[in-house]
C-alpha positions as CSV (number, residue, x, y, z in Angstrom):
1,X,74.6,-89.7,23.6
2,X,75.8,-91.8,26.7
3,X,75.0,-90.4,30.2
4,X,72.6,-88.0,29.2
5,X,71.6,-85.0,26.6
6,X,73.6,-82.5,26.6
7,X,73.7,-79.2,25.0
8,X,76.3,-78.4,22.5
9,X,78.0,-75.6,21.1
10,X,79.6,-74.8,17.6
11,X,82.9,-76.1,16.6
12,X,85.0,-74.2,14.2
13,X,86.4,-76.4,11.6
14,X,83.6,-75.3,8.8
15,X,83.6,-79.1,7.0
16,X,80.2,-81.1,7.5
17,X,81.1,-83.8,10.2
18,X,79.0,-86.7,8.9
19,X,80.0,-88.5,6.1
20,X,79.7,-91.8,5.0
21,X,83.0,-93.2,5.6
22,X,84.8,-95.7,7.6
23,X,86.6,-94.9,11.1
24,X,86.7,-91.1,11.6
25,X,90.3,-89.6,12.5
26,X,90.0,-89.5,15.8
27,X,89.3,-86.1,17.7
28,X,88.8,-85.3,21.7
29,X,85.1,-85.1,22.5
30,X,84.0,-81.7,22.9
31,X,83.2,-80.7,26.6
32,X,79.8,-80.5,27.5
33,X,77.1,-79.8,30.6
34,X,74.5,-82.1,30.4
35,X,72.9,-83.7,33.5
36,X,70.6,-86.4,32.4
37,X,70.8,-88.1,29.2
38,X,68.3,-89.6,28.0
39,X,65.4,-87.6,25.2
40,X,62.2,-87.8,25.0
41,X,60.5,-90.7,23.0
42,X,58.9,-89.8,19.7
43,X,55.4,-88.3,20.0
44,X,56.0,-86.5,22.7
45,X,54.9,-82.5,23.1
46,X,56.2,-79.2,24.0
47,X,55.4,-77.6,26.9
48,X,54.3,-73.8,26.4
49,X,54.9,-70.6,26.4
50,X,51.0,-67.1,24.8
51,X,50.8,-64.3,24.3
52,X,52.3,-63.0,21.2
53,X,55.0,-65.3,19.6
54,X,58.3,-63.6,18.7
55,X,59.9,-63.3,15.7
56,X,62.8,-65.3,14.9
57,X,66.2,-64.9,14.1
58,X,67.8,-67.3,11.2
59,X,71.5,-69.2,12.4
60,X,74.7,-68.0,11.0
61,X,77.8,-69.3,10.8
62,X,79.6,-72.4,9.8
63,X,81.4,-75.2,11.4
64,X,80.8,-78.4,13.1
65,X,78.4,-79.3,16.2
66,X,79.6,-80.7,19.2
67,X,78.9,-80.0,22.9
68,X,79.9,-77.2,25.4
69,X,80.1,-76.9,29.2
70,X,82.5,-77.6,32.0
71,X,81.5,-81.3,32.1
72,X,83.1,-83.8,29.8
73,X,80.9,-86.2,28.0
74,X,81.1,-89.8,28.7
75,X,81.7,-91.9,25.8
76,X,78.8,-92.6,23.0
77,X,76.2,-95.4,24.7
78,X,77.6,-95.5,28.3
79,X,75.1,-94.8,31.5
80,X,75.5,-95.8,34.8
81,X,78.8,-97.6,34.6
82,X,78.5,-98.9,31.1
83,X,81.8,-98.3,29.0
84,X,80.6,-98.0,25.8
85,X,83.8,-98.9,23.9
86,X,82.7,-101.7,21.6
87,X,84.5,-104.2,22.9
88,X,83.8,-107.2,22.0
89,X,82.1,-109.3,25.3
90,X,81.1,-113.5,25.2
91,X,78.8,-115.0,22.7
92,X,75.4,-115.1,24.3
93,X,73.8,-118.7,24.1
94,X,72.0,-120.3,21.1
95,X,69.0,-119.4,20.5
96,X,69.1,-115.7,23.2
97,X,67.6,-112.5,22.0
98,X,69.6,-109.5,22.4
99,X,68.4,-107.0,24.9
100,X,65.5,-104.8,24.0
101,X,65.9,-101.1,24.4
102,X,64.8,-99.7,27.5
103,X,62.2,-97.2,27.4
104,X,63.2,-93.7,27.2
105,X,61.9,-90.6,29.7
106,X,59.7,-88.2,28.1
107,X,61.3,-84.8,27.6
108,X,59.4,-81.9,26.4
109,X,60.1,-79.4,23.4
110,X,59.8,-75.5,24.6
111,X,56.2,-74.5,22.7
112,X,56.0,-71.2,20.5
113,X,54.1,-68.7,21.7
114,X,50.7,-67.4,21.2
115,X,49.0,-63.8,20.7
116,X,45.9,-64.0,22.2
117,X,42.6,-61.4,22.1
118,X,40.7,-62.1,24.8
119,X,36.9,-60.3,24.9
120,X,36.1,-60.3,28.9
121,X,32.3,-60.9,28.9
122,X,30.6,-57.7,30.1
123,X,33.4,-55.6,30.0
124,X,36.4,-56.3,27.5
125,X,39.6,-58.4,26.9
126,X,41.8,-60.2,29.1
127,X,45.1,-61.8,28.6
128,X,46.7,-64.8,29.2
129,X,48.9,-67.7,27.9
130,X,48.2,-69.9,25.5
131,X,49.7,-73.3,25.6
132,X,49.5,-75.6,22.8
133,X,50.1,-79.3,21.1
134,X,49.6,-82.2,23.0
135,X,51.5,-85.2,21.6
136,X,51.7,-88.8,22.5
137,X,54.6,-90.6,24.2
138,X,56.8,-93.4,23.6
139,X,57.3,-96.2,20.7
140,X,59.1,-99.0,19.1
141,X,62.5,-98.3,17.5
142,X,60.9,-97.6,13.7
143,X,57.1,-96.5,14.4
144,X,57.2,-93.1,12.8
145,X,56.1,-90.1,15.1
146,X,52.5,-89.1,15.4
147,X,51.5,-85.6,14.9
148,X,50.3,-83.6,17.7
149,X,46.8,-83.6,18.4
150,X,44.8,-80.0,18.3
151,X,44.1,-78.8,21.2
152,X,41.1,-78.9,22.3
153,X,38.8,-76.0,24.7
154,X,35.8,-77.8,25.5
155,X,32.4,-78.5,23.2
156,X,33.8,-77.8,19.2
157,X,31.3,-75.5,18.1
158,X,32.3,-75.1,14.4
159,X,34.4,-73.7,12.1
160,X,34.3,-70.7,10.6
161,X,36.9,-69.7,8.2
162,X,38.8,-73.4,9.6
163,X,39.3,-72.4,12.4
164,X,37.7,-74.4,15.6
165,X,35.7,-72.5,17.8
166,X,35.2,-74.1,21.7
167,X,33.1,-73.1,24.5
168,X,34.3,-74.3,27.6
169,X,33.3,-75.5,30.4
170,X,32.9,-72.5,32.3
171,X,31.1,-70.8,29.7
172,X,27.8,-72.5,31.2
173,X,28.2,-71.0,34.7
174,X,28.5,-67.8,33.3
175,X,25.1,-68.2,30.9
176,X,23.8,-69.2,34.6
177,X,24.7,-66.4,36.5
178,X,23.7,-64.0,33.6
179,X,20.3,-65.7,32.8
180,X,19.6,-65.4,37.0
181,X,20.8,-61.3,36.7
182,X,19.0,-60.5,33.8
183,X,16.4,-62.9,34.6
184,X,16.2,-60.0,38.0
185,X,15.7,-57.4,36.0
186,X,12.8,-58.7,33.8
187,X,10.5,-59.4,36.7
188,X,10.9,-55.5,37.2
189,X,10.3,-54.4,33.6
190,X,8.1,-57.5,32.5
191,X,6.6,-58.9,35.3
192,X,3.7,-60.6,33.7
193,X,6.4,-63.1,32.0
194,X,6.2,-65.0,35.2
195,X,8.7,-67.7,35.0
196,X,9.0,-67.6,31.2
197,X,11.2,-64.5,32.6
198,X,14.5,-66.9,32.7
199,X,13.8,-68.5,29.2
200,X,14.0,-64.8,27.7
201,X,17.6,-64.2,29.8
202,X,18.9,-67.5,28.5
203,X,18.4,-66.2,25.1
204,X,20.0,-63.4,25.9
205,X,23.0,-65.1,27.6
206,X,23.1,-66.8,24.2
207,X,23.3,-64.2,22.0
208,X,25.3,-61.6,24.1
209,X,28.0,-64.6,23.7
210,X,27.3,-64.6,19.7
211,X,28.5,-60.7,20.1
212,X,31.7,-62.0,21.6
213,X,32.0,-64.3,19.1
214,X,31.4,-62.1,15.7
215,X,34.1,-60.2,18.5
216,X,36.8,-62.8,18.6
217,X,35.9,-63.3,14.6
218,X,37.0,-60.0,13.7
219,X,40.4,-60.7,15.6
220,X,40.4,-64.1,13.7
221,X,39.6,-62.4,10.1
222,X,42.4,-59.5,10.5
223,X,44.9,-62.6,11.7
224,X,44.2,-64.7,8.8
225,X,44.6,-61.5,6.3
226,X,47.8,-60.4,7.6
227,X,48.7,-64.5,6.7
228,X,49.3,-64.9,10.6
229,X,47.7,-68.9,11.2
230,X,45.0,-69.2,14.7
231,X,45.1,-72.0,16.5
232,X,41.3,-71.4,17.8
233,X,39.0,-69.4,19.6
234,X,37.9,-70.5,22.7
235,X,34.3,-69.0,24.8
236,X,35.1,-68.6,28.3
237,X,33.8,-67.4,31.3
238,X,34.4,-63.9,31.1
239,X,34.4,-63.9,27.3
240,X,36.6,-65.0,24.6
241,X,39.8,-65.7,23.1
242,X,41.8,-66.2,19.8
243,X,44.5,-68.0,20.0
244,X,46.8,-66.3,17.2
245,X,50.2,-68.4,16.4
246,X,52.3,-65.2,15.0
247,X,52.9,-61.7,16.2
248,X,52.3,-59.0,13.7
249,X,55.3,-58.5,11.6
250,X,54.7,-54.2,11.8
251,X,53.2,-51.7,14.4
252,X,50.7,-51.2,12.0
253,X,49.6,-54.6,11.5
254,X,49.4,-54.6,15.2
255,X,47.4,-51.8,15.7
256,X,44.8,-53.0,12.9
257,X,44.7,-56.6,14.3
258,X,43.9,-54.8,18.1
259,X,41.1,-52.3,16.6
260,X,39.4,-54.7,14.9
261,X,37.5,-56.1,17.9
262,X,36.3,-53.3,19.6
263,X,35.0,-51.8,16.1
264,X,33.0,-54.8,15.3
265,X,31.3,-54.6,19.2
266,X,30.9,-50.7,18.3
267,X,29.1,-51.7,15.5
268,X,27.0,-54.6,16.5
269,X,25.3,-52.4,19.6
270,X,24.6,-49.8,16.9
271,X,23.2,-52.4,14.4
272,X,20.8,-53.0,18.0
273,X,20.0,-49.8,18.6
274,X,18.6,-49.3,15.0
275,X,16.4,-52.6,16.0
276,X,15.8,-50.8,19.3
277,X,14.2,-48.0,17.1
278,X,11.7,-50.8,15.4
279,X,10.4,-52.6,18.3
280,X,7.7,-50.9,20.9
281,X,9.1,-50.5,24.2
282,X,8.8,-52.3,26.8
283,X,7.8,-55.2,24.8
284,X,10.4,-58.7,24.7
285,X,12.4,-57.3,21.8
286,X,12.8,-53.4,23.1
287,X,14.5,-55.3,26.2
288,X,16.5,-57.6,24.7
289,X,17.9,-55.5,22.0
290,X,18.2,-52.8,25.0
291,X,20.2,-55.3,26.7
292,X,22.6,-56.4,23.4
293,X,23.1,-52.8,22.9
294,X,24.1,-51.5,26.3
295,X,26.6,-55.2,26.5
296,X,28.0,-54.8,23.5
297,X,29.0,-50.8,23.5
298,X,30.6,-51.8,27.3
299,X,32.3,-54.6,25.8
300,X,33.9,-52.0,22.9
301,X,34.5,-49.3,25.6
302,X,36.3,-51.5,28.2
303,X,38.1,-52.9,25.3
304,X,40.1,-49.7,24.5
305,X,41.4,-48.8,27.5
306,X,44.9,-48.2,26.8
307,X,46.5,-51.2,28.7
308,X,47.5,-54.7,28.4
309,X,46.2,-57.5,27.9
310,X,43.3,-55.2,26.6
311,X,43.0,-54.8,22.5
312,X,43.8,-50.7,23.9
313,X,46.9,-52.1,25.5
314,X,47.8,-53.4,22.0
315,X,46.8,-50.3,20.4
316,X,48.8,-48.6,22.9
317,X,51.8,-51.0,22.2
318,X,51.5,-50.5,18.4
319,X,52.2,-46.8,18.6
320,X,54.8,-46.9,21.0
321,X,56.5,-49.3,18.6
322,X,56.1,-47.4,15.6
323,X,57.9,-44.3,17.8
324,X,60.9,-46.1,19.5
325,X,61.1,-48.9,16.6
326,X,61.2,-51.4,19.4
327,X,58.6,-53.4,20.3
328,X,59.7,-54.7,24.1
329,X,59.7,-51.1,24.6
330,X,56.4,-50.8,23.6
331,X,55.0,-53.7,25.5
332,X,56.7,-52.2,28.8
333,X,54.7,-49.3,28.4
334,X,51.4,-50.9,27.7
335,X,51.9,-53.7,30.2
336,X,52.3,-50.8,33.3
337,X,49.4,-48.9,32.0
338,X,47.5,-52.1,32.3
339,X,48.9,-53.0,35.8
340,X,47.8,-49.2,36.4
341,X,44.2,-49.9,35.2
342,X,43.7,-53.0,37.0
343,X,44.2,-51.2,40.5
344,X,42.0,-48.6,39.1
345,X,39.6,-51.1,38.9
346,X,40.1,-52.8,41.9
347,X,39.6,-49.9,43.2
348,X,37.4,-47.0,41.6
349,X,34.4,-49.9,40.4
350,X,33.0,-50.6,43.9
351,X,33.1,-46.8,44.8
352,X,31.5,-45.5,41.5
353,X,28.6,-47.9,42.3
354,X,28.7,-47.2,46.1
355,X,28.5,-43.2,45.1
356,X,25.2,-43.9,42.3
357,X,27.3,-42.6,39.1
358,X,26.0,-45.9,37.7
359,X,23.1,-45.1,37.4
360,X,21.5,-46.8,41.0
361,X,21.2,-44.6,44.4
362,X,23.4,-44.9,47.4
363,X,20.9,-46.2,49.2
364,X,20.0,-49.3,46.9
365,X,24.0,-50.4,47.2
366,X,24.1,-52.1,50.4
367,X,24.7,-55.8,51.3
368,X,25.2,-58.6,48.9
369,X,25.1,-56.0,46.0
370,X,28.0,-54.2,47.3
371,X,29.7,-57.9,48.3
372,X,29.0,-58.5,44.6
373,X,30.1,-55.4,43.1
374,X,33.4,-55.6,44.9
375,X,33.9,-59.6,44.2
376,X,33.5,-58.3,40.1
377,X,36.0,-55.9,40.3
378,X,38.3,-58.1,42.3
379,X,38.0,-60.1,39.5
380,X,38.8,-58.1,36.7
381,X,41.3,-56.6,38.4
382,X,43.4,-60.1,38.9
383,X,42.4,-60.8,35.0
384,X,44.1,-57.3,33.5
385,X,47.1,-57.8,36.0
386,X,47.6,-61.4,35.1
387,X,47.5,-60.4,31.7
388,X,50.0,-57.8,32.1
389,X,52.3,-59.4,33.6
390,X,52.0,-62.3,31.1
391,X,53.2,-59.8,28.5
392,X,55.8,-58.8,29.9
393,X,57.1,-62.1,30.7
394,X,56.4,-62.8,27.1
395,X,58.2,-60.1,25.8
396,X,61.5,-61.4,27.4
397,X,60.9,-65.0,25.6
398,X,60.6,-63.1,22.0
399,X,64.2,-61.5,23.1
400,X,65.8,-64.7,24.0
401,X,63.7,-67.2,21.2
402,X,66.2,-66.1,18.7
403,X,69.1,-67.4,20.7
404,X,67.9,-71.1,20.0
405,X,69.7,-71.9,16.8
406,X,70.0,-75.4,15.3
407,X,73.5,-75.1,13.8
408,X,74.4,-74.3,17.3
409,X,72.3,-76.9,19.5
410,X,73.3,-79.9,17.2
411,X,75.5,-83.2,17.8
412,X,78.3,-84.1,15.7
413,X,77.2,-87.6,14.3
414,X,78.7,-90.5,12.3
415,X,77.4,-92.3,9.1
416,X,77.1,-96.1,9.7
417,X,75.4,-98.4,7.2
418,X,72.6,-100.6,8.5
419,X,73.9,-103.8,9.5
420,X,77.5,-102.2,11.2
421,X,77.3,-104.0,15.1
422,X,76.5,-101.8,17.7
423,X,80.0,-102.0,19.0
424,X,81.7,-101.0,15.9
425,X,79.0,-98.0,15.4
426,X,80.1,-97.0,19.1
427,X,83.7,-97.0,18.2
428,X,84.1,-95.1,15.4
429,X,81.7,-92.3,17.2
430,X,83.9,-92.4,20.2
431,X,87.2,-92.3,17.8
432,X,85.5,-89.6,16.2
433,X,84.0,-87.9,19.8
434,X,80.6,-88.0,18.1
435,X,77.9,-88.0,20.3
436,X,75.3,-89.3,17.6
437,X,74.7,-92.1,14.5
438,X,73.4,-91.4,11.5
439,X,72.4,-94.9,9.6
440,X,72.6,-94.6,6.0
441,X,72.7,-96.9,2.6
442,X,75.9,-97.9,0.9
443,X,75.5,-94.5,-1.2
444,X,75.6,-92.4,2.3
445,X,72.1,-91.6,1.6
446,X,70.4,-91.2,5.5
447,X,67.9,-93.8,6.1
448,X,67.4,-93.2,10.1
449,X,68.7,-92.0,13.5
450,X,69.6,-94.5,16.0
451,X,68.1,-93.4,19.5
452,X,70.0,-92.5,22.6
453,X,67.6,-94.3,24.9
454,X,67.8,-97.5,22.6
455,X,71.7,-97.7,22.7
456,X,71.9,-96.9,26.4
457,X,69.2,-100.1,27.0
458,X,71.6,-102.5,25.1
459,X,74.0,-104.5,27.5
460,X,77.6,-103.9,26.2
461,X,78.0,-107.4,26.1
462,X,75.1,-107.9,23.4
463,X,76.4,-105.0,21.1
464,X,78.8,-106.7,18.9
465,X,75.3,-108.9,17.9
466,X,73.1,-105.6,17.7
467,X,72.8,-104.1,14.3
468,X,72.2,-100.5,14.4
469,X,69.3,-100.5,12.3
470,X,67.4,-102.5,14.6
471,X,67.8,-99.3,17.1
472,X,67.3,-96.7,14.5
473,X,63.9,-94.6,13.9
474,X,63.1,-94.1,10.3
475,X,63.4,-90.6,8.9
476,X,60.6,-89.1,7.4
477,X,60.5,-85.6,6.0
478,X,59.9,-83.6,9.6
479,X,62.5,-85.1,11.1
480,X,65.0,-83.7,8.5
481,X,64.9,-80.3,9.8
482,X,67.4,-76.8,8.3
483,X,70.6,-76.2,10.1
484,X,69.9,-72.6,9.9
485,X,66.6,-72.6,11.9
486,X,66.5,-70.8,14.7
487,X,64.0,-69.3,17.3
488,X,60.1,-69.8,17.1
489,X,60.8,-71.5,13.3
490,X,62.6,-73.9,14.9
491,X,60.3,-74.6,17.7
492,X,57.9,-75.2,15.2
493,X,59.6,-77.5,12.8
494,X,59.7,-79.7,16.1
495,X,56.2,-79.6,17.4
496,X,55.1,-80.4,14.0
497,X,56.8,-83.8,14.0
498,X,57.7,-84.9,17.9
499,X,60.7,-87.3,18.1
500,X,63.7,-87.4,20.3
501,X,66.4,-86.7,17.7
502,X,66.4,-85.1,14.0
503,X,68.2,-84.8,11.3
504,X,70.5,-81.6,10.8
505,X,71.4,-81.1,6.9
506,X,72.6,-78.1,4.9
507,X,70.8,-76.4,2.5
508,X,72.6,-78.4,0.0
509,X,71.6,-81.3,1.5
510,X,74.5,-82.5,3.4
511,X,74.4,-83.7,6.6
512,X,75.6,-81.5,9.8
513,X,74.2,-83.4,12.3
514,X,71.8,-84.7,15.0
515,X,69.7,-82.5,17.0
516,X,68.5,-84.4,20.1
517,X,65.5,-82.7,21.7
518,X,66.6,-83.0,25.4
519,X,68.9,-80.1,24.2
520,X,66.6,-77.9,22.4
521,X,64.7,-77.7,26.0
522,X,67.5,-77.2,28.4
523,X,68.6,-74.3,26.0
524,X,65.1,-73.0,26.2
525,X,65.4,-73.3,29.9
526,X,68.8,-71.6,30.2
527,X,67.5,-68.9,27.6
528,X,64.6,-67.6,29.7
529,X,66.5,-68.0,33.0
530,X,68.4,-65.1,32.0
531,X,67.7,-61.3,33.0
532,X,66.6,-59.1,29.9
């Protein structure tokens, strides 16, 4: 604990280190690398990482935690000159508290990942990164940590099937811009609406966003079948996106939970055209379900071009897994065909309209359409290249997630019971070259973890009157947490329940160690640092 977290490594003598006993035989301390020292305060929340999450790889092996690096660890509760030894300093005076804790720097615990469907509004699905869990910061030596709050999107909307559906803020521009297009277009085909003309778009604006919804909802359904959990779905400027907490587990699950979307669109603008065939044209209804129809069969279409961060580009990624077996070499492919379509955009959209093959002369594109036409494709261009490169990047995380095991990450720790002084605690850690207390009852039961930021704020010369408890930070049951966790299970077991350390045990139980947080997210760090 003293100067700062840092990381440790697996020892090799297989025996659980903490046990509730008296002074430890003493060992050398094991080397280690960390630069700062002190974790995060309880509450505190992970920073991210979206796109699909990867799955994780389960610990193995056996032995005791400690620390690795080329630095060597000061002693247990030294920083910034402090010795940490326990010894024994002058009474204070009659009547003098001993030194509060100082508070302790926020660190941050690396986020899982997210798969997310985005449906682009007029035209199909981008991609992106989701990022996640907010928590709170800081707290007295035994509050217990506050769960994360959801995250939030903009106006809550509902919640169908339990999960929370947002429109942002941006969404409203968009319904602007399309009720002022459409609202164009009406004045041409129904001009005796007169203003009324822009009520009728808004409606539409509405409801072509309801198609992107039942959209997203499809994505959302398939998720929840396949038992994979969804954070939310979110309505955005250029459409909308489900936030989906798991990767599919098989190429086929992929491939179903990609299709999904575009076939519910598909269906929707034929469910309008069968309307279409109801209503008189040229009436308020002909035009409107004219207009769903057309939006909703782009939507589909755009949707299924074979490249990333498209619901195609997942397709594409499904099948290329199910023929190599690998799914990074899948999501290399679809990620370049996606980079590939987004210059095509870029590119062919302006001079498709320029050349009338959309349906408009030559003649009619000039000026701010063709500033317009260009600025859209610019646009959707940046979105589908974004996207792609977000998977790729994402990709490397699922390679690397696995590497974050807690058997390997932890600290060893020693048992103290809850009045031992400060100073004597400190001792028998250093003897030990612990780098973590565990306080537990007379029965070696664990009752709590004494903080790193708590000890470090005591003055030596008030330790031998500090009991331990008065450091410590009840346990409850998230901060108990499987010493063979590993990757995006173990991310998850620490969003769930923020705090700086937790408590490492066996399956049967016993206790392996303390797992400070601060070392979970330099790991991370170090993890995605290196090349694939």
């Amino acid at each position: 604990m003293g100067n700062g977290p840092h990381p440790p490594t697996p020892h090799t003598d297989p025996e659980p280190r903490a046990h509730p006993t008296t002074t430890p035989t003493p060992e050398p301390p094991a080397p280690t690398d960390r630069a700062d020292d002190t974790p995060a305060p309880e509450g505190t929340t992970p920073p991210p990482t979206p796109s699909p999450s990867t799955p994780t790889g389960t610990g193995t092996g056996t032995g005791t935690p400690g620390s690795s690096g080329t630095d060597a660890p000061g002693p247990l509760g030294t920083d910034a000159g402090s010795s940490g030894t326990g010894t024994p300093g002058p009474t204070p005076p009659e009547g003098t508290d001993p030194a509060r804790p100082a508070a302790p720097r926020p660190h941050h615990t690396p986020e899982p990942t997210h798969e997310e469907h985005r449906t682009l509004a007029h035209s199909g699905n981008g991609g992106g990164s989701g990022t996640g869990g907010d928590g709170s910061g800081g707290g007295g030596g035994k509050r217990p940590p506050r769960k994360p709050p959801e995250p939030r999107g903009g106006l809550l909307m509902g919640r169908p099937f339990g999960v929370p559906v947002y429109v942002a803020p941006s969404w409203f521009l968009v319904a602007a811009l399309i009720t002022w297009v459409f609202g164009g277009q009406l004045e041409r085909v129904l001009p005796e609406l007169g203003a009324a003309r822009y009520l009728v778009s808004l409606f539409f604006a509405v409801a072509f966003y309801g198609s992107v919804l039942i959209h997203e909802l499809a994505h959302t359904v398939a998720a929840l079948r396949f038992k994979l959990p969804v954070r939310r779905i979110q309505l955005q400027f250029f459409g909308g996106v489900s936030e989906i907490e798991k990767e599919a587990e098989t190429p086929g699950r992929e491939f179903v939970l990609a299709f999904v979307g575009p076939l519910l669109s598909l269906v929707l603008s034929g469910v309008f055209y069968l309307g279409l065939l109801a209503v008189r044209p040229g009436t308020v209804p002909g035009v409107l379900l004219a207009g769903l129809m057309i939006s909703n069969l782009i939507v589909a279409a755009f949707n299924l071009l074979p490249g990333l961060p498209l619901d195609g580009g997942r397709m594409l990624r499904a099948v290329v897994w199910k023929i190599t077996g690998k799914p990074m070499s899948g999501t290399i492919a679809a990620a370049w065909v996606g980079r590939a379509l987004a210059v095509t955009v870029l590119i062919g959209l302006p001079l498709l309209t320029q050349s009338g093959a959309l349906g408009s002369t030559a003649v009619d594109n000039v000026g701010m359409d063709t500033v317009f036409d260009a600025l859209l494709a610019a646009i959707l261009a940046a979105i589908i290249w974004t996207g792609a490169g977000n998977s790729l990047r994402m990709a490397r995380l699922r390679e690397h997630l696995p590497e974050l095991r807690a058997r390997n990450l932890t600290r060893r720790a020693v048992p103290v019971e809850t009045d031992t002084p400060l100073s004597e605690a400190l001792r028998r850690a250093n003897a030990a070259g612990a780098r973590a207390l565990v306080v537990v009852d007379p029965d070696g039961t664990p009752l709590s973890l004494v903080r790193e930021a708590a000890i470090v704020g005591v003055p030596e010369h008030r330790r031998p009157w500090v009991a331990v408890s008065g450091l410590a930070q009840d346990l409850t049951d998230g901060m108990r947490v499987s010493a063979e966790l590993a990757g995006e299970d173990l991310l998850d077991a620490l969003r769930a329940t923020p705090a700086t350390e937790y408590l490492v045990v066996e399956e049967t139980g016993a206790i392996y160690g303390v797992l400070s947080a601060a070392d979970v997210e330099r790991a991370f760090v170090k993890a995605m640092a290196r090349p694939s």
